[in-house]
C-alpha positions, 0 to 999 in steps of 0.5 A, a space after each residue: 541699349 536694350 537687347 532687341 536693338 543689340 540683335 538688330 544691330 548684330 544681324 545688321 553688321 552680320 548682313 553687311 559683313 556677308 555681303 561685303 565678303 560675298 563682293 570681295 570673293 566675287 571679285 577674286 573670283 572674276 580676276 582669278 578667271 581674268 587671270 586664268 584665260 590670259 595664262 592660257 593664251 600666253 601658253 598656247 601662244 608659247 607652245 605655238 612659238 616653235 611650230 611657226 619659227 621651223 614654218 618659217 625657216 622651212 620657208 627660208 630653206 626653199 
């Protein structure tokens, strides 16, 4: 294998193996944020919980 054919195939490797990483941490990336916003709502929705439990007894009351 002479040289010039050994650097192709090394920037050719390179090239796949930086896409292949920048596909993998795009994908991280994405489920992080998935995860991120569906942690959000879930707090929101737990730090709504008591708000509506004393609305609903308050109209039990009545």
């Amino acid at each position: 294998m002479n040289s010039s054919a050994l650097v192709s195939w090394a920037l050719g490797l390179l090239g796949r193996g930086t896409l292949l990483s920048y596909v993998a941490a795009d994908t991280w990336w994405r489920s992080r944020r998935n995860w991120g916003s569906a942690l959000q709502r879930v707090s929101t929705a737990l730090a709504r919980l008591p708000r509506s439990l004393s609305l609903l007894e308050d109209g039990s009351r009545d």
